[in-house]
KETI-425875 format. One record per residue (C-alpha): residue number from 1; x, y, z. Coordinates in Angstrom, 1 decimal. Layout:
<rec><sedren>NUM</sedren><x>X</x><y>Y</y><z>Z</z></rec>
...
***
This chain:
<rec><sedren>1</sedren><x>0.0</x><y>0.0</y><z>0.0</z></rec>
<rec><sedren>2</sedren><x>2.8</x><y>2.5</y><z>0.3</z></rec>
<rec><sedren>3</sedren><x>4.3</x><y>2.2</y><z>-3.0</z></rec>
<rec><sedren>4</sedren><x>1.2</x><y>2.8</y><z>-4.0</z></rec>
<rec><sedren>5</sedren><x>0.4</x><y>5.8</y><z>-2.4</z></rec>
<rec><sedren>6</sedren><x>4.2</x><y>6.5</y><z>-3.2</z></rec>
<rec><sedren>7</sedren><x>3.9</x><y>6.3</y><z>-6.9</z></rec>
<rec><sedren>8</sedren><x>0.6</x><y>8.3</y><z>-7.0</z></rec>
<rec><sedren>9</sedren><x>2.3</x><y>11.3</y><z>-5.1</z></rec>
<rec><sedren>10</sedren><x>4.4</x><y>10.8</y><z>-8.4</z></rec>
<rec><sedren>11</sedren><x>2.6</x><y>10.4</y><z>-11.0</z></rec>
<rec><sedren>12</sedren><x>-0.4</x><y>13.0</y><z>-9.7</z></rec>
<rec><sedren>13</sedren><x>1.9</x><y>16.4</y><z>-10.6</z></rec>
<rec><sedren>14</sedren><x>2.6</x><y>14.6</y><z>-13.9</z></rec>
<rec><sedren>15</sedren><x>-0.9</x><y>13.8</y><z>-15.0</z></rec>
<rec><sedren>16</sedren><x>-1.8</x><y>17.7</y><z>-13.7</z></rec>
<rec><sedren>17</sedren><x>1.2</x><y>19.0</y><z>-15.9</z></rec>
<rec><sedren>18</sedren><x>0.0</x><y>16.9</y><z>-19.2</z></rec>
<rec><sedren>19</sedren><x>-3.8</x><y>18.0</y><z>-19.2</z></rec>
<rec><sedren>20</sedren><x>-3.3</x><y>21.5</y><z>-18.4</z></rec>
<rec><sedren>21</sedren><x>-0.8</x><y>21.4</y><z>-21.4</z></rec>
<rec><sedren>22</sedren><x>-3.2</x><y>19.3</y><z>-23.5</z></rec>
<rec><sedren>23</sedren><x>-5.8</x><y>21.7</y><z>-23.0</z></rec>
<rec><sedren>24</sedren><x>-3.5</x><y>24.8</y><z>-23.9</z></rec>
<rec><sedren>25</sedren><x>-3.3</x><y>23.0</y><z>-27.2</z></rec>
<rec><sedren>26</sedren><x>0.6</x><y>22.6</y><z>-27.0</z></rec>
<rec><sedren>27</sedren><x>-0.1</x><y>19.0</y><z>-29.0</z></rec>
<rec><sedren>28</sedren><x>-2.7</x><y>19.8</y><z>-31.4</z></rec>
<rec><sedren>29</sedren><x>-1.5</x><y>21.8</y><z>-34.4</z></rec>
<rec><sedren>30</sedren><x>-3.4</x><y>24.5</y><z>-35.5</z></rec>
<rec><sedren>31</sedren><x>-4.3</x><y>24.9</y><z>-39.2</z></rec>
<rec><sedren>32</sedren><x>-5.4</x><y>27.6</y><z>-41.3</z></rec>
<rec><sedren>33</sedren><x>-6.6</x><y>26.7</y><z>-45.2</z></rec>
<rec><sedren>34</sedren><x>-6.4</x><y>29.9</y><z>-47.2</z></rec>
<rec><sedren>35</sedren><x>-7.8</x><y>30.2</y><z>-50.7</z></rec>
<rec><sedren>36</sedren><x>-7.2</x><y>33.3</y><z>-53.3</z></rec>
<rec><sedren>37</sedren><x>-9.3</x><y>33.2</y><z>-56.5</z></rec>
<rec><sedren>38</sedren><x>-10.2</x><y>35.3</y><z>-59.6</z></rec>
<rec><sedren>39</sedren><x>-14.2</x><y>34.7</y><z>-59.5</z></rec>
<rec><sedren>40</sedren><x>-14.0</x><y>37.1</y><z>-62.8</z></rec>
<rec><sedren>41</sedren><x>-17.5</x><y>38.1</y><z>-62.3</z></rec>
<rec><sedren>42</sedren><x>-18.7</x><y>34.9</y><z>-61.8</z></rec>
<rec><sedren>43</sedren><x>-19.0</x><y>34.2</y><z>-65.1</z></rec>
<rec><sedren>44</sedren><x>-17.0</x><y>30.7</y><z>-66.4</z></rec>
<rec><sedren>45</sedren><x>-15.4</x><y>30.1</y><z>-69.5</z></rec>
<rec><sedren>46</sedren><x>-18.3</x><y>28.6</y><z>-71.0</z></rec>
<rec><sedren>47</sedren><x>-19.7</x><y>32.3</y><z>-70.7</z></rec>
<rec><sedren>48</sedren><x>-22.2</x><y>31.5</y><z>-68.1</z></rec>
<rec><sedren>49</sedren><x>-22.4</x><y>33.4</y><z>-65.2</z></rec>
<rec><sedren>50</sedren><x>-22.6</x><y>30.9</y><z>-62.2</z></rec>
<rec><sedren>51</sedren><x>-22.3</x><y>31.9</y><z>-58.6</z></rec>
<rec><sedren>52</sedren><x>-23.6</x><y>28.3</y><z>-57.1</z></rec>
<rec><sedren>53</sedren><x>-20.7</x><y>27.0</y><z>-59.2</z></rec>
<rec><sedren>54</sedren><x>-18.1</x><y>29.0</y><z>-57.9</z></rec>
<rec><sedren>55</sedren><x>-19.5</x><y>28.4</y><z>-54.5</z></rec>
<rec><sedren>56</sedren><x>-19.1</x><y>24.7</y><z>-55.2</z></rec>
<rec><sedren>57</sedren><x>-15.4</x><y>25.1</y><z>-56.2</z></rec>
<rec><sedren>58</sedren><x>-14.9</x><y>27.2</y><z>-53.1</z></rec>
<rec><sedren>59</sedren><x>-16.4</x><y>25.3</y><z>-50.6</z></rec>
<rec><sedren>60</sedren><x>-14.8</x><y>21.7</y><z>-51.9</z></rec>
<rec><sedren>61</sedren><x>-11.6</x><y>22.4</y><z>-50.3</z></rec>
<rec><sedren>62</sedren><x>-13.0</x><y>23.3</y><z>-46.9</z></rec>
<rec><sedren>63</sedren><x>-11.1</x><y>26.9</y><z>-46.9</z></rec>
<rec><sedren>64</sedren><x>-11.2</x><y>29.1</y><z>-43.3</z></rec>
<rec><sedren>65</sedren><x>-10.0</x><y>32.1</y><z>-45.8</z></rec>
<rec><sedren>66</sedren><x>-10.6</x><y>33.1</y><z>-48.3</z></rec>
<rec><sedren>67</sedren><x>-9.7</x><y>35.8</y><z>-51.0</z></rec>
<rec><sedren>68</sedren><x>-12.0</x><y>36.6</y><z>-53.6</z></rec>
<rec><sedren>69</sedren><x>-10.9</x><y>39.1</y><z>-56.9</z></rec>
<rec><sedren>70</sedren><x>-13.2</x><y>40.4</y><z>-59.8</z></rec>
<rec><sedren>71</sedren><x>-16.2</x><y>40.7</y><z>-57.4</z></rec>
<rec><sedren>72</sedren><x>-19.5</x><y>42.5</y><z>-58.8</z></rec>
<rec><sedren>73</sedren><x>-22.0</x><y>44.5</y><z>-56.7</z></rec>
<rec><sedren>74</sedren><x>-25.2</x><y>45.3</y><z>-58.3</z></rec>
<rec><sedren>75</sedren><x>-23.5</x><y>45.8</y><z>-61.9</z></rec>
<rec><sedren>76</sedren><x>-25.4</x><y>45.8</y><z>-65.1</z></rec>
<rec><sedren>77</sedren><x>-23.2</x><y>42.8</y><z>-66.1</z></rec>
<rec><sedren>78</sedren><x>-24.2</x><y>40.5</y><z>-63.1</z></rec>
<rec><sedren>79</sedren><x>-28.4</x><y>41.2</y><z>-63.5</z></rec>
<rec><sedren>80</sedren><x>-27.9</x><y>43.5</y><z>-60.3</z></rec>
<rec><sedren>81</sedren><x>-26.7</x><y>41.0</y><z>-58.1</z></rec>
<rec><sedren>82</sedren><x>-25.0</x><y>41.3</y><z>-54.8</z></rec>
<rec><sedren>83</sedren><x>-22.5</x><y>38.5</y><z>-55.9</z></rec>
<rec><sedren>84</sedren><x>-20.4</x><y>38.4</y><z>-52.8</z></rec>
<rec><sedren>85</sedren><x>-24.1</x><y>38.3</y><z>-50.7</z></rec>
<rec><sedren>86</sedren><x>-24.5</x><y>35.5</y><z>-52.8</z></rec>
<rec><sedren>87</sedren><x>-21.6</x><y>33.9</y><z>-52.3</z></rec>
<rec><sedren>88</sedren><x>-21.6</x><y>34.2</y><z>-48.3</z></rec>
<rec><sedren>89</sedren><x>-25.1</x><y>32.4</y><z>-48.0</z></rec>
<rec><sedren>90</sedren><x>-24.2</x><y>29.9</y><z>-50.5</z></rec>
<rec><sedren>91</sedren><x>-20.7</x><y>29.4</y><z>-48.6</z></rec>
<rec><sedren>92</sedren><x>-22.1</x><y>29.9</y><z>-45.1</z></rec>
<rec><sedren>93</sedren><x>-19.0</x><y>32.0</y><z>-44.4</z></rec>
<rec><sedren>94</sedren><x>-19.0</x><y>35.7</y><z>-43.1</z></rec>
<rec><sedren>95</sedren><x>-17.9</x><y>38.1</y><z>-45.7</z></rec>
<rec><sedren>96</sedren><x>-16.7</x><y>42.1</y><z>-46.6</z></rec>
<rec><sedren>97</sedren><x>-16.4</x><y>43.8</y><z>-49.8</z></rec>
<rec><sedren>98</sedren><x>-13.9</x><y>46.1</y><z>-50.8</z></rec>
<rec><sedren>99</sedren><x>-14.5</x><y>48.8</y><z>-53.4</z></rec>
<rec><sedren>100</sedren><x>-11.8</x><y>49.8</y><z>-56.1</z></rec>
<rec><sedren>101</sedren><x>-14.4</x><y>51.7</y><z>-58.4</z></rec>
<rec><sedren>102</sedren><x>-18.2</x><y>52.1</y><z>-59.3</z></rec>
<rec><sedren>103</sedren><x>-18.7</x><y>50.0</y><z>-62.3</z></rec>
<rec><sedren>104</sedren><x>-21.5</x><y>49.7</y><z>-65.0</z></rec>
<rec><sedren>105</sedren><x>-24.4</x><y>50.3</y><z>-62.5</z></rec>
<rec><sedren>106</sedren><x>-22.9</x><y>48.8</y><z>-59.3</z></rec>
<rec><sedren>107</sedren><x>-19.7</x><y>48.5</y><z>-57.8</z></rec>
<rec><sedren>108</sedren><x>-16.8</x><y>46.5</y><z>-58.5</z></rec>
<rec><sedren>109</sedren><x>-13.6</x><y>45.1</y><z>-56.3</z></rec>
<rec><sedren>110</sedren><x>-12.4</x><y>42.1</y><z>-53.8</z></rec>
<rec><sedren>111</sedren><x>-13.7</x><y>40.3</y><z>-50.9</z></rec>
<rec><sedren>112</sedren><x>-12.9</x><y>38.1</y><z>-48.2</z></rec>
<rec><sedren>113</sedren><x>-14.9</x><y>35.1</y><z>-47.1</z></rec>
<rec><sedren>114</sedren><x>-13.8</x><y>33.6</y><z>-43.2</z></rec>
<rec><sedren>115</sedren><x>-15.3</x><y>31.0</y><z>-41.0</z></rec>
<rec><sedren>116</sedren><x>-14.8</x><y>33.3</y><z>-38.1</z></rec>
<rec><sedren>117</sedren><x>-16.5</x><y>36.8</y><z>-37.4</z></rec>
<rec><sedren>118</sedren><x>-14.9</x><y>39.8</y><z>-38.8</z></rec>
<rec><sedren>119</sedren><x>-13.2</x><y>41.8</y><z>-36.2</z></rec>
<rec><sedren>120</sedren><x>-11.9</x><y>44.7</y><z>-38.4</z></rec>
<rec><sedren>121</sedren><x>-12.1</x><y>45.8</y><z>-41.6</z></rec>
<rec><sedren>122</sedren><x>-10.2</x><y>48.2</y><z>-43.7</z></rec>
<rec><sedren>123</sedren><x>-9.9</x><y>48.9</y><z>-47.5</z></rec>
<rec><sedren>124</sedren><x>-6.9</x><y>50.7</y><z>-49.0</z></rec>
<rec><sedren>125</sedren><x>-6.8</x><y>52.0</y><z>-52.4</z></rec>
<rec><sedren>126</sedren><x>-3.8</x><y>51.1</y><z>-54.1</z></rec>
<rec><sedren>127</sedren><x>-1.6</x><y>53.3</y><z>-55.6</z></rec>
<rec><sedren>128</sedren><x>-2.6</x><y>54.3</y><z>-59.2</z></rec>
<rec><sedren>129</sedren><x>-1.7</x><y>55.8</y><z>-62.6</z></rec>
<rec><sedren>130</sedren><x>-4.3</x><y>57.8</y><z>-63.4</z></rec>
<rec><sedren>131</sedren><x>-5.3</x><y>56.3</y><z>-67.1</z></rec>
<rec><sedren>132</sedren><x>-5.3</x><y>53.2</y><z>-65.2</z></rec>
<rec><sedren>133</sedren><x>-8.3</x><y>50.6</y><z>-63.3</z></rec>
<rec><sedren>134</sedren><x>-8.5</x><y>51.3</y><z>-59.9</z></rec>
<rec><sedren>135</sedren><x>-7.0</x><y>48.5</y><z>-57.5</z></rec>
<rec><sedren>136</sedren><x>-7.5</x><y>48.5</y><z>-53.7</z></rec>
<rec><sedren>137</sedren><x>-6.6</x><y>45.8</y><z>-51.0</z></rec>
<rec><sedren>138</sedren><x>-9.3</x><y>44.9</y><z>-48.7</z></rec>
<rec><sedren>139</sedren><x>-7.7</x><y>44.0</y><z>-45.0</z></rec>
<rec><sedren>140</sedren><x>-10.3</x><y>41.6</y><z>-42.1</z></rec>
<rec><sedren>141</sedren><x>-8.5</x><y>40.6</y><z>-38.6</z></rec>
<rec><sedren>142</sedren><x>-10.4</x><y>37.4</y><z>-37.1</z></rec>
<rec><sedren>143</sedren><x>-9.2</x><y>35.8</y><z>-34.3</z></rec>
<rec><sedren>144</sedren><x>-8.6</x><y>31.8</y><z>-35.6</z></rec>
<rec><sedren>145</sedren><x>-10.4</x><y>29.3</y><z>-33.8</z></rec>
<rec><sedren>146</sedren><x>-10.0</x><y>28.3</y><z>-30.0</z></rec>
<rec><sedren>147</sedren><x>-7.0</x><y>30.2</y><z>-28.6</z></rec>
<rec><sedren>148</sedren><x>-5.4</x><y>31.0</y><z>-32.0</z></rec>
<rec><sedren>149</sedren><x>-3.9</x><y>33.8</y><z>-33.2</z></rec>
<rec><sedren>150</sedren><x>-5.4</x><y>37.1</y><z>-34.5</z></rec>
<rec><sedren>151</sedren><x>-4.4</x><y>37.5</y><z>-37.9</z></rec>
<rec><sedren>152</sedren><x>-4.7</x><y>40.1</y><z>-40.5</z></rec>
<rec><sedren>153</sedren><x>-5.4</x><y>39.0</y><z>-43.9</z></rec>
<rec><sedren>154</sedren><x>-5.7</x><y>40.9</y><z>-47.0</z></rec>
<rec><sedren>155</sedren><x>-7.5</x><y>40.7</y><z>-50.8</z></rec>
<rec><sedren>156</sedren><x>-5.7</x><y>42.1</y><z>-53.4</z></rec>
<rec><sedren>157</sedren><x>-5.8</x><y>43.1</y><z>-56.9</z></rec>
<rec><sedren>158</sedren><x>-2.6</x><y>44.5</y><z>-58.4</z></rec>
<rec><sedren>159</sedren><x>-2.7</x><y>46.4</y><z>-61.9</z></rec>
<rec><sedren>160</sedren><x>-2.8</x><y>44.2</y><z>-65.0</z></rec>
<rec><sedren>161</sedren><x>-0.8</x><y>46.9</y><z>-67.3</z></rec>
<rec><sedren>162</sedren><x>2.1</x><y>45.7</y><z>-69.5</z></rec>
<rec><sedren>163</sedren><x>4.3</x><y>48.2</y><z>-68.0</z></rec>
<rec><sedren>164</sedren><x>5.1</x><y>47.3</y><z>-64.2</z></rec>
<rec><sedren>165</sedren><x>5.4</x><y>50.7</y><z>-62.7</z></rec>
<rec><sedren>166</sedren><x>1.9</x><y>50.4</y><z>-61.5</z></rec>
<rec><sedren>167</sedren><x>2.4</x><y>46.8</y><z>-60.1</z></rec>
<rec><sedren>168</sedren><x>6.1</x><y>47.8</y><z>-58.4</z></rec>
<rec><sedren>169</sedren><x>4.3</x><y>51.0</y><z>-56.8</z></rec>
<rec><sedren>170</sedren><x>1.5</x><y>49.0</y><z>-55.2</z></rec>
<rec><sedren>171</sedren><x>4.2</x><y>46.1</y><z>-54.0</z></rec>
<rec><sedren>172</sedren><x>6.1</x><y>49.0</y><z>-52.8</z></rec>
<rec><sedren>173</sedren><x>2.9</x><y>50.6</y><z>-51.2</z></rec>
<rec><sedren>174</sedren><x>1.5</x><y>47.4</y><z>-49.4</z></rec>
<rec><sedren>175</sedren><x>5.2</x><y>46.4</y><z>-48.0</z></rec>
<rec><sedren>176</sedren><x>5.1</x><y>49.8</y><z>-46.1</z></rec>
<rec><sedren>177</sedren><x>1.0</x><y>49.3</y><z>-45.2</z></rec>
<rec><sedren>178</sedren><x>1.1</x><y>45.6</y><z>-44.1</z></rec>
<rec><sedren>179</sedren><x>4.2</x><y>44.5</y><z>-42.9</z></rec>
<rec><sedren>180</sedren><x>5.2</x><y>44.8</y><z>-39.1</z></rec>
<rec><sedren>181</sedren><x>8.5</x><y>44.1</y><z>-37.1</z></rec>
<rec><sedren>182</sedren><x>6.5</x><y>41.7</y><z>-34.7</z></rec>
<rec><sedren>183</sedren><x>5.3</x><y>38.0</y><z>-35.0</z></rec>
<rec><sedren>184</sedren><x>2.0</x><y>39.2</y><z>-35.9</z></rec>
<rec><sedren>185</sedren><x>0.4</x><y>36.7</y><z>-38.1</z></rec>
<rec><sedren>186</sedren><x>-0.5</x><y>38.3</y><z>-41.5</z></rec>
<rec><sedren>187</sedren><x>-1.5</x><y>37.2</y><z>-45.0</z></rec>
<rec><sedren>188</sedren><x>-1.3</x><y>38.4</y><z>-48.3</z></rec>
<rec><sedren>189</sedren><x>-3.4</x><y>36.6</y><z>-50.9</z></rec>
<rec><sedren>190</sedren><x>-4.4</x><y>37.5</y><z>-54.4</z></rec>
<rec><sedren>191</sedren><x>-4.1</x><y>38.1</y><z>-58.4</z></rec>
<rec><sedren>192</sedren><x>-1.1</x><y>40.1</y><z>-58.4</z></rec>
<rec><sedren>193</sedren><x>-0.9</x><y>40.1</y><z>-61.9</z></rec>
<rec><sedren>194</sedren><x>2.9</x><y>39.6</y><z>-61.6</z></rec>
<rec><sedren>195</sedren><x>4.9</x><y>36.0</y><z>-62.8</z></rec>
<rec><sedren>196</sedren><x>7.2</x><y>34.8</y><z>-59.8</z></rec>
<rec><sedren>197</sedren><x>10.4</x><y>36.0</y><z>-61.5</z></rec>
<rec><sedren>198</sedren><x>9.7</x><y>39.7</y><z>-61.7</z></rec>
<rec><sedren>199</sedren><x>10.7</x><y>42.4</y><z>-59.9</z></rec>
<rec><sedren>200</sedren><x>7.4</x><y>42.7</y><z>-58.5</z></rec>
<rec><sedren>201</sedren><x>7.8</x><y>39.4</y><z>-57.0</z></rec>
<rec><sedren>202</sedren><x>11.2</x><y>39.9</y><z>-55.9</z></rec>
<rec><sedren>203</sedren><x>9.8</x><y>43.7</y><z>-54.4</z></rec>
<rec><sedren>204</sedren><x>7.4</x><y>41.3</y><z>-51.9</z></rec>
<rec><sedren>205</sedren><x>9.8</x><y>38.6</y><z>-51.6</z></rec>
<rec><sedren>206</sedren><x>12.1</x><y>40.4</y><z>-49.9</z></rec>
<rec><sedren>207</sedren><x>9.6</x><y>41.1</y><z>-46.6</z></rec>
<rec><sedren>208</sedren><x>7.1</x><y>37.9</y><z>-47.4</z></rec>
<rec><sedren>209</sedren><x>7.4</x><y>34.2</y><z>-47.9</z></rec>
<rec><sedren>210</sedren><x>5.9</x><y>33.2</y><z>-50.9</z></rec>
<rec><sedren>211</sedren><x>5.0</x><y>28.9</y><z>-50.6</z></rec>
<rec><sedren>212</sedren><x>5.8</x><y>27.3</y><z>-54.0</z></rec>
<rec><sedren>213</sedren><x>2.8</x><y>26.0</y><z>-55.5</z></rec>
<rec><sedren>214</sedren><x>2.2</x><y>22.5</y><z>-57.0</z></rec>
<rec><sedren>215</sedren><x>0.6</x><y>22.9</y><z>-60.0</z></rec>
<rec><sedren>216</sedren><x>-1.4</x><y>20.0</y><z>-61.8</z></rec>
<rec><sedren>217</sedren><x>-1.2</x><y>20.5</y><z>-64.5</z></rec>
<rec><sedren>218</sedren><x>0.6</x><y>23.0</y><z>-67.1</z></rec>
<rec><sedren>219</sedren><x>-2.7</x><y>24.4</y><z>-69.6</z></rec>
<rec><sedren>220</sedren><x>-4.9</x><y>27.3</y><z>-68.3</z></rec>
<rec><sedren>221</sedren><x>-8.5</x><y>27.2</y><z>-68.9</z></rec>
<rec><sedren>222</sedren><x>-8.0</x><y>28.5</y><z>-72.7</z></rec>
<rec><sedren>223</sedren><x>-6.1</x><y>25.1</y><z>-73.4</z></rec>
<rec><sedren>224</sedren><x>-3.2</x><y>27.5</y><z>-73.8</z></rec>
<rec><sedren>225</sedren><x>-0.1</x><y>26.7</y><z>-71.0</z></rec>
<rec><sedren>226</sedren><x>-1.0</x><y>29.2</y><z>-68.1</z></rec>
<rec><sedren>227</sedren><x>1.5</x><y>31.6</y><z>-66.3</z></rec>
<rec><sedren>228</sedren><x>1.3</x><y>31.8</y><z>-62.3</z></rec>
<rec><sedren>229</sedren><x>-0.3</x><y>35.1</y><z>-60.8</z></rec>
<rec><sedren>230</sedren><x>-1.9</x><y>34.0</y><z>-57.9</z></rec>
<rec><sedren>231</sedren><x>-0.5</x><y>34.1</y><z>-54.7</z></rec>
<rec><sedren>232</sedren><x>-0.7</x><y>33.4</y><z>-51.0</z></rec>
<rec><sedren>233</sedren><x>2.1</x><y>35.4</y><z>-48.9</z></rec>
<rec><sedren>234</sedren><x>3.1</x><y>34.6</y><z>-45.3</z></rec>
<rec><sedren>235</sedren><x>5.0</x><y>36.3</y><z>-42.3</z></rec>
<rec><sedren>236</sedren><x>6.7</x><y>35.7</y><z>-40.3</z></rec>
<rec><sedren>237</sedren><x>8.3</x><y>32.8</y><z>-41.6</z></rec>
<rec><sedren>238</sedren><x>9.3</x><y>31.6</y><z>-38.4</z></rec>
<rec><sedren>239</sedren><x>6.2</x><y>31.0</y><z>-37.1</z></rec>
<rec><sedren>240</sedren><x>4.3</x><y>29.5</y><z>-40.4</z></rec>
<rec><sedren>241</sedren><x>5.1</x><y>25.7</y><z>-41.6</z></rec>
<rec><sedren>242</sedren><x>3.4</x><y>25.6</y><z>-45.1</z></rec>
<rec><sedren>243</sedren><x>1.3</x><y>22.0</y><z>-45.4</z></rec>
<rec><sedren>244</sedren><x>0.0</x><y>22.3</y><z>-48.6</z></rec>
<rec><sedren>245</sedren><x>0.6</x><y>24.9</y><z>-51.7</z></rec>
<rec><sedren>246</sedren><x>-1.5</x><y>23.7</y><z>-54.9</z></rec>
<rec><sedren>247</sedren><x>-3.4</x><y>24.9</y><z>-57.5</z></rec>
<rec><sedren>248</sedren><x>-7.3</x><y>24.0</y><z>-57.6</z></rec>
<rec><sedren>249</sedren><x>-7.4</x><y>21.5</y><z>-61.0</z></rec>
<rec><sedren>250</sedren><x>-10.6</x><y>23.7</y><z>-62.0</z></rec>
<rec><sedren>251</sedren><x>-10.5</x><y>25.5</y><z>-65.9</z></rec>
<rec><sedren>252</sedren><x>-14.1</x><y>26.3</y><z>-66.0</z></rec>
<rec><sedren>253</sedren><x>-15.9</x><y>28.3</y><z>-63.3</z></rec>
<rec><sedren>254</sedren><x>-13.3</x><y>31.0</y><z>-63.7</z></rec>
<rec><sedren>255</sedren><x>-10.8</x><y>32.3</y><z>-66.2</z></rec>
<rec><sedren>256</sedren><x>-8.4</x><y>31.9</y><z>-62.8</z></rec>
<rec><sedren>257</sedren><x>-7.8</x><y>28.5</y><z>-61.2</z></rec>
<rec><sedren>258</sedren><x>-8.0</x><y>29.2</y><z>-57.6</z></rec>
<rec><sedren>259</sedren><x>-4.7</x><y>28.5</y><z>-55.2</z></rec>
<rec><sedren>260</sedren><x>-4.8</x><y>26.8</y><z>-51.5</z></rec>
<rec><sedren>261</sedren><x>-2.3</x><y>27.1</y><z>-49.5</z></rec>
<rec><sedren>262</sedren><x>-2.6</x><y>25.0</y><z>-46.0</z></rec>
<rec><sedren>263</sedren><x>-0.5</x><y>26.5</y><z>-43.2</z></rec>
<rec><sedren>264</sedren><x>0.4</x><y>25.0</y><z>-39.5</z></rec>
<rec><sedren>265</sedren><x>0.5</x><y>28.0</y><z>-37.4</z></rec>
<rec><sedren>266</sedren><x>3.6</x><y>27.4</y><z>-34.6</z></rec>
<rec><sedren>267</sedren><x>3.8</x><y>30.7</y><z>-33.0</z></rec>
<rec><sedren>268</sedren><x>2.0</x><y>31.5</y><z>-29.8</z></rec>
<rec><sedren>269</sedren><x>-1.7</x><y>30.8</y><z>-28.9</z></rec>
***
């Protein structure tokens, strides 16, 4: 009997100690699934305009995040349809819109869809030649899950011009908006319009980490091969571990194939 009530005075503290840190979640990794896609108005490239298909796409990869460009409000073009309304009841996700100009009727711009509430919300219009479309960069915080991080997460749209000047200046502009010298945990997802060995890339590379994705296969939507401008961007690096970084095998809801990247976050919760 006293061994027993020996080895109990031992092992008590211990079993204390390993379901207090259970519960603090020191042994479950937390994962994030961010997605970034170019809805292009909903319409496909059979020329149908199709929010329940998009919807479809988005929600068959189970994203937390997700980043939404080419987004219609009340246009002529979509009928008058909230699109990203749409898209939040037929996602069952919360959602904001981010303006970069009035369009044909309505309004026109990005969006984010999260499983969590909104916290904050802020849209920044991008730097801009003035014979140039608009872009802005819509910015949500949510807090991620049980005793996760708060992280800030932004939709973007850079400029689509042949000349980069317009591209470099809103790299330039969202380096100085976004990044901070903490371990906050922050996101940058979106059609930047920019191939991954440009100086537009090499502009955000040198504050972001940019996850290599695995494409599946080489030919765009068109049947022509495709050229990457999609993009999910991490910081800090030291606290990200990147699961998963793939391209959505999907060439018809879109003219974009959407991009999920899965992230373990190892930082602090």
């Amino acid at each position: 009997m006293r061994s027993y009530v020996a080895m109990k005075r031992i092992f008590s503290p211990l079993l204390l100690v390993l379901v207090l840190w259970n519960r603090g979640g020191a042994t479950t990794p937390l994962t994030l699934r961010v997605l970034t896609y170019n809805i292009h108005h909903g319409e496909g490239t059979d020329g149908r305009l199709d929010l329940s298909r998009l919807a479809g796409v988005v929600t068959s990869v189970h994203p937390d995040l997700v980043a939404l460009q080419e987004v219609d409000e009340g246009t002529e073009r979509a009928s008058g349809v909230d699109e990203l309304a749409e898209l939040a009841r037929l996602t069952d996700l919360h959602a904001a819109f981010g303006k970069a100009m009035d369009y044909w009727g309505g309004e026109y711009g990005v969006a984010v869809l999260s499983r969590w509430p909104l916290l904050r919300t802020h849209n920044d219009p991008l730097p801009n030649l003035a014979d140039h479309e608009p872009r802005t960069a819509l910015t949500v915080e949510v807090a991620v899950g049980d005793g996760g991080p708060r992280i800030a997460f932004t939709s973007t749209h850079f400029d689509q011009a042949r000349d980069p000047e317009n591209r470099l200046a809103q790299a330039r502009y969202l380096n100085e908006r976004l990044v901070r010298e903490d371990d906050s945990a922050t996101i940058l997802a979106g059609d930047l319009n920019a191939r991954p060995d440009t100086p537009v890339m090499d502009m955000l590379q040198e504050r972001w980490t940019n996850p290599p994705a695995v494409d599946p296969s080489p030919i765009g939507p068109s049947g022509r091969p495709r050229l990457r401008v999609d993009y999910v961007l991490i910081r800090p690096a030291t606290r990200w571990r990147v699961v998963e970084s793939s391209i959505v095998d999907e060439t018809v809801a879109s003219d974009h194939r959407p991009l999920l990247v899965v992230l373990e976050w190892t930082g602090p919760r």
